[in-house]
PABA-967226 format. One record per residue (C-alpha): residue in three letters; x, z, y. Coordinates in steps of 0.001 Angstrom, whole numbers, padded with zeros to 6 digits, always signed. Layout:
REM PABA-967226
ALAXZY ...
//
This chain:
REM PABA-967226
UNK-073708-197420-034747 UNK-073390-196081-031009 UNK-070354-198953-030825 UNK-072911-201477-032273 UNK-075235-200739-029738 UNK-072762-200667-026750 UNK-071621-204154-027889 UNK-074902-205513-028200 UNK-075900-204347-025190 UNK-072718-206067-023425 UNK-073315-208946-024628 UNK-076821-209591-024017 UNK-075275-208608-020118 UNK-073198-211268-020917 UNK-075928-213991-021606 UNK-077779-213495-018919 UNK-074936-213772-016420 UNK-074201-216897-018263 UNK-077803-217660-017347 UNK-077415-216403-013813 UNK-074488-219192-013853 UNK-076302-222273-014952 UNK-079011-221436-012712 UNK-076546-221652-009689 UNK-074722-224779-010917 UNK-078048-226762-012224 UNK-079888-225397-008122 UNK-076144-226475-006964 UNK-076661-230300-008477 UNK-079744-231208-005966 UNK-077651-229303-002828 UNK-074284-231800-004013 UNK-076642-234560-003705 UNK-078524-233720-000306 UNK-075195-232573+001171 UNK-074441-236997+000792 UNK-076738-237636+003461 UNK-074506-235962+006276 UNK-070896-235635+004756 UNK-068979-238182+002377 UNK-067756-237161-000930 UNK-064621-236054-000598 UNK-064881-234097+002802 UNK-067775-232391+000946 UNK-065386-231033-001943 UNK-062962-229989+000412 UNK-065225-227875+002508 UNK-066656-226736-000764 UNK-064107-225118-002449 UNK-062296-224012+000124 UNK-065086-221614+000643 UNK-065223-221279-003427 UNK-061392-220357-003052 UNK-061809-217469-000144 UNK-064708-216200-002389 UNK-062493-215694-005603 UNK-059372-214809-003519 UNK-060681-211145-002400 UNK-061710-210189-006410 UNK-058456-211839-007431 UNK-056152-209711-005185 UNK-058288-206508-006255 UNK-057771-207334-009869 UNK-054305-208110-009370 UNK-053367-205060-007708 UNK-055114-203015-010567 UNK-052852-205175-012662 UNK-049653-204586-011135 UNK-050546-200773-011688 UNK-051715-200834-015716 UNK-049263-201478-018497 UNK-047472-204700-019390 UNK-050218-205058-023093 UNK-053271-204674-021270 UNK-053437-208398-019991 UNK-051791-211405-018365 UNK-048890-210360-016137 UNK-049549-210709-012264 UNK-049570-213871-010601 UNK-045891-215697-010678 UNK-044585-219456-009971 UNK-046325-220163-013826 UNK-049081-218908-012739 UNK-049109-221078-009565 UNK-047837-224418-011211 UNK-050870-223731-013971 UNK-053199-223388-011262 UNK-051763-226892-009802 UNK-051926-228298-013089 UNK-055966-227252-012924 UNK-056913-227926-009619 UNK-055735-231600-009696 UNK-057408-231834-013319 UNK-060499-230496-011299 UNK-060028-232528-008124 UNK-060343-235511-010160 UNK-063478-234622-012696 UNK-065694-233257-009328 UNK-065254-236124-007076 UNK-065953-238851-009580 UNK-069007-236322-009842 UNK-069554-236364-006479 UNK-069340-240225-006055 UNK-071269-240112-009076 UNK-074223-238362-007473 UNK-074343-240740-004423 UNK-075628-243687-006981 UNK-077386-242069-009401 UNK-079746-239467-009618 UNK-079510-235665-010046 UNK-080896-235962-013605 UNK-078953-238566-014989 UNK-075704-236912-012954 UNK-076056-233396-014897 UNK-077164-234439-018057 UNK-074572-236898-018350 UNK-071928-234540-017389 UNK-072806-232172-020172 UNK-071556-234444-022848 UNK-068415-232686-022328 UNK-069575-230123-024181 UNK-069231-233045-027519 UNK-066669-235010-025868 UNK-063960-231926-026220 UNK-064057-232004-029938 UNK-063739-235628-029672 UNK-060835-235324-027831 UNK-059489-232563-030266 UNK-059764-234926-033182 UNK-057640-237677-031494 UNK-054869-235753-029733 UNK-054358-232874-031443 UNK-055515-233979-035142 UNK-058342-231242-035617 UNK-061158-232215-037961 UNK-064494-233190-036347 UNK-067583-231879-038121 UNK-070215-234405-039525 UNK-072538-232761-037197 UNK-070945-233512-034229 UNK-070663-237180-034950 UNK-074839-236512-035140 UNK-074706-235607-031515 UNK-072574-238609-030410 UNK-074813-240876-032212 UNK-077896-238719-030483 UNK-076728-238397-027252 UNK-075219-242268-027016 UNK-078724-243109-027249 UNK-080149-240484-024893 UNK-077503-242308-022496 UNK-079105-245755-023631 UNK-083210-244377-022564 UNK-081710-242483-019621 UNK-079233-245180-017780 UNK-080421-248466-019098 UNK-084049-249872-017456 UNK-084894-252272-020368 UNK-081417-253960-020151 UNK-077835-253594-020554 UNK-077081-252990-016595 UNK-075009-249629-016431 UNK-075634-247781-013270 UNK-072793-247528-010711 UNK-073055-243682-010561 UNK-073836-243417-014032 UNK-070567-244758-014992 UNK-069041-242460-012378 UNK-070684-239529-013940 UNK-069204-240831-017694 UNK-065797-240565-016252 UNK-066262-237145-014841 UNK-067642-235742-017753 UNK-063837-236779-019564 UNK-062870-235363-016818 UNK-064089-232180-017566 UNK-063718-232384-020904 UNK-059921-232634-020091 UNK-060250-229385-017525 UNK-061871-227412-020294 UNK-059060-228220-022721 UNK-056117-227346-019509 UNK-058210-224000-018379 UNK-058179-223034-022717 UNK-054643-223744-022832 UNK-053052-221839-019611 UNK-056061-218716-019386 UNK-054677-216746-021806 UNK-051528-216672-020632 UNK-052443-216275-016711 UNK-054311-213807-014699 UNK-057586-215755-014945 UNK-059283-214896-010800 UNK-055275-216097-009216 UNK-055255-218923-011997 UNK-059343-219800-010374 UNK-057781-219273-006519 UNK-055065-221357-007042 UNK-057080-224782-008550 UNK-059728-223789-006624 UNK-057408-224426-003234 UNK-055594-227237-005003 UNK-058927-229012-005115 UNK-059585-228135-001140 UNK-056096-229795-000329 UNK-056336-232616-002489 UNK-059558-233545-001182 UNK-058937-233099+002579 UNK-055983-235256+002251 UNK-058012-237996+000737 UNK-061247-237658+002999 UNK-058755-237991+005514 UNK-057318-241241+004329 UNK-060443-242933+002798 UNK-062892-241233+005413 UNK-063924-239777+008621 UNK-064292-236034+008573 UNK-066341-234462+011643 UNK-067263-231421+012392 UNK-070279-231860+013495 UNK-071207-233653+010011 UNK-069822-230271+008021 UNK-072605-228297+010513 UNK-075240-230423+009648 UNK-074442-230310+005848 UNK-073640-226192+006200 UNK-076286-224964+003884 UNK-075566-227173+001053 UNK-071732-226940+001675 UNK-072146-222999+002104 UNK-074471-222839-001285 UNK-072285-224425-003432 UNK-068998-222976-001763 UNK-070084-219929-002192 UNK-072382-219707-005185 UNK-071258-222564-007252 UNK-067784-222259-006882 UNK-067754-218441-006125 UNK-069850-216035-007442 UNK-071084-218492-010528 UNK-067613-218595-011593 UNK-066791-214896-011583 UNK-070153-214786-013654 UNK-068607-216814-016124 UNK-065517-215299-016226 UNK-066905-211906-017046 UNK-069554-212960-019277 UNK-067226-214415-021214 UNK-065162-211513-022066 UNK-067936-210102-024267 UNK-070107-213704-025052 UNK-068860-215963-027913 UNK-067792-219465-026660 UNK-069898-220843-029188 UNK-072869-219345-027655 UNK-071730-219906-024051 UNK-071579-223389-024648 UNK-074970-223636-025310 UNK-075883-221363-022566 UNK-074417-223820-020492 UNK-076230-226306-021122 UNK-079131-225100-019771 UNK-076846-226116-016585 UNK-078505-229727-017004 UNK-082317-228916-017483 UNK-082293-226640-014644 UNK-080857-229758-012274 UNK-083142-231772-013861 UNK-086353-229300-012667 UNK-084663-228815-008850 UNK-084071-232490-008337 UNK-087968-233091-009259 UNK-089443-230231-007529 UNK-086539-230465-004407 UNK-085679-233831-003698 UNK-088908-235674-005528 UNK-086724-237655-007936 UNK-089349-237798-010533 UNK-088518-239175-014479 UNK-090269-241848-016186 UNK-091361-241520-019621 UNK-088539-243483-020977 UNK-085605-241492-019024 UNK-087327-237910-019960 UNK-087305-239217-023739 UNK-083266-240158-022788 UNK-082689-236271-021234 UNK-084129-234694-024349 UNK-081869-236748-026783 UNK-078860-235709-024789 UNK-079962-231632-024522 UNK-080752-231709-028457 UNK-077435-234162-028986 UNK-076088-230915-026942 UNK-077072-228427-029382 UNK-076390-230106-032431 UNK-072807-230691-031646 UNK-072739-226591-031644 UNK-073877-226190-035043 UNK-070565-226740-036858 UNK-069155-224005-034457 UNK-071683-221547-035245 UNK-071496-222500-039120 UNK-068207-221827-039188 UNK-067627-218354-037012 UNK-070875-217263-039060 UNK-068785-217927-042173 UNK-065459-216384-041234 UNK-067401-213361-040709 
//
């Protein structure tokens, strides 16, 4: 009984740092989009999680020393070249979803841009079904149908003219779809804080090479964006991802997922009350489609580790 309570207990910790998370990332949506009004895109990301990667590199070397010290079973070996090239693999999986997010966010709002990004969260079993021949619940083909026309209210002012950043946000939410599905494949075989330093600097370098190539990067531009660039550098990239990491040790993926989602109601709120993008009737009828769209596609999930049990 005493272990039923300590477990409980753990993972209701668990939930609400998974809380604490989403609150970071959905605050971090309406700082990504203010940040466009002194940096570009790419110089943004760059500056971004470079900071994210100096946050997580301190824990990681901690953890990693501790590592080094405890017996060969009790986790992923210390970081090594596979370790490195997984992190590579990652980071430039990464680099590609956030920037088409960024870009995303300069034409498009910070509503449509988070809510439309969380259809990764039914995209993945999507994905699943085609390239590695897993069976897709009925239930989830409910919250493609749902959430294609939550997409249809939200994007689409009484005609078919898809929004620039919209479009942009589409492709980034594959594109995270397709990080999930790298991160589930190489985190259990990596130490998971060197694994998050690694694509967290592969991101940084990818991005600076590019801003300087298809940009203009200034100082002066990075000082006058510094508190968005420092909030989600250090708080979006940083702490919010330890969060996750250690809430998920104890919290159930199923429920995380859903947790998450709360990622896109809370950037929904902070873009209203922060930057005064305000919803019509038609696009807050479009948001709600996609959240419950969101939650259906978890049912099967839940059905099905209910049942095993």
């Amino acid at each position: 009984m005493e272990n039923a309570d300590n477990l409980r207990k753990l993972r209701i910790r668990g939930n609400m740092m998974i809380i604490c998370a989403t609150l970071i990332w959905g605050a971090g949506m309406a700082a990504q989009s203010a940040g466009m009004t002194y940096v570009s895109p790419l110089t943004f990301n760059a500056a971004r999680f470079f900071i994210g990667g100096t946050m997580a590199l301190g824990p990681a070397l901690y953890f990693l020393r501790r590592q080094r010290a405890a017996p060969p079973s009790e986790g992923p070996a210390p970081i090594s070249k596979r370790t490195i090239l997984a992190g590579i693999i990652c980071g430039l999986v990464l680099c590609v979803a956030i920037n088409l997010q960024q870009f995303g966010i300069v034409f498009t709002t910070v509503a449509n841009a988070a809510f439309i990004t969380s259809l990764y969260v039914i995209i993945v079993p999507i994905v699943c079904l085609f390239i590695f021949r897993q069976r897709v619940p009925v239930f989830v083909w409910i919250g493609v149908a749902v959430a294609m026309t939550g997409m249809y209210f939200l994007s689409f002012a009484g005609g078919f003219n898809l929004n620039l950043g919209d479009l942009l946000v589409f492709l980034c939410a594959i594109g995270f779809s397709a990080q999930i599905l790298v991160i589930s494949h190489f985190s259990p075989k990596h130490n998971v804080l060197a694994l998050a330093c690694v694509q967290f600097y592969t991101v940084f370098a990818v991005s600076l090479i590019f801003a300087f190539i298809f940009e203009t990067p200034s100082l002066a531009d990075l000082a006058a964006a510094a508190p968005f660039v420092l909030y989600t550098g250090v708080l979006s990239s940083g702490v919010a991802y330890i969060l996750q990491m250690k809430a998920q040790k104890t919290t159930q993926p199923t429920v995380a997922a859903v947790l998450f989602s709360f990622e896109s109601v809370v950037a929904t709120i902070t873009g209203w009350v922060v930057l005064g993008q305000f919803l019509t009737p038609r696009q807050m009828l479009g948001c709600a489609l996609i959240f419950v769209a969101i939650l259906v596609a978890q049912i099967p999930a839940k059905a099905k580790k209910a049942a095993k049990a």
